[in-house]
N, C-alpha and C positions, 0 to 999 in steps of 0.2 A: 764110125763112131766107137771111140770106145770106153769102157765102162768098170769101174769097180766094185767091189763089194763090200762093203765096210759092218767089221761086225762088231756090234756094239751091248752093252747090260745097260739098262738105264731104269731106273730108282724116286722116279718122278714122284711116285702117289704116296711116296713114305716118306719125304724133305729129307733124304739121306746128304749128308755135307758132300760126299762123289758123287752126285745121284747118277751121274752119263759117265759110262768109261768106253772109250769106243778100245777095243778087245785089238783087233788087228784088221789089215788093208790087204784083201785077196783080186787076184786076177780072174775069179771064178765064181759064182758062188757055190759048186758043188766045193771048191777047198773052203770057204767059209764054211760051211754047215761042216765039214770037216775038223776046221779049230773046235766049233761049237762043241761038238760029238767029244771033243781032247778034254775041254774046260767044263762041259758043263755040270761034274761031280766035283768039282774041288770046292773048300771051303770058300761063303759069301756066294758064292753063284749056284749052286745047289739048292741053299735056303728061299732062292725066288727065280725057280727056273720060265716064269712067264716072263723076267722079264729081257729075256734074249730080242735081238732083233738082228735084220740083215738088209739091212740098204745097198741098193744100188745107185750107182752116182756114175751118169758121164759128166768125162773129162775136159779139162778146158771151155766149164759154162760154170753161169752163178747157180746156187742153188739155194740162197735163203738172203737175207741180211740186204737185198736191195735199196732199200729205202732208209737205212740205217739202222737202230736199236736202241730200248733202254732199258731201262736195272729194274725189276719188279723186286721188291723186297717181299716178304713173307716168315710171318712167325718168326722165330727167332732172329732171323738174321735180319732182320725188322730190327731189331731189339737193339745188336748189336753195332748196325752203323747209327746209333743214337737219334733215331727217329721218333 
């Protein structure tokens, strides 16, 4: 089985317009905490260092979206596809 580690910022609780930026895709996660350790003083990610994360994800399986998906709109962006 094998496995990656996807490191990601994600901006959820604040409605940021990028709210998920997945960062980069490691073989490891000691090199993930490693990017982390690179980025995580530089401007935007410094001002919310909670919100780091590091996912692991094996390869070649589903890992969300099974059943299909739909658009939640909220606050603004509510606003703007004219609802």
């Amino acid at each position: 089985m094998t496995k990656i580690h996807v490191l990601s910022h994600d901006q959820y609780d604040i409605g940021a317009p990028d709210y998920e930026k997945w960062v980069g895709v490691y073989s490891s996660r000691e090199r993930a905490e490693q990017a982390l350790a690179r980025l995580r003083n530089k401007p935007g990610f410094r001002e919310r260092p909670e919100a780091w994360e590091i996912l692991e994800w094996e390869l070649d399986k589903d890992h969300g979206w099974r059943d299909g998906y739909a658009t939640i709109y909220r606050g603004e962006d509510y606003a703007k596809e004219g609802r």
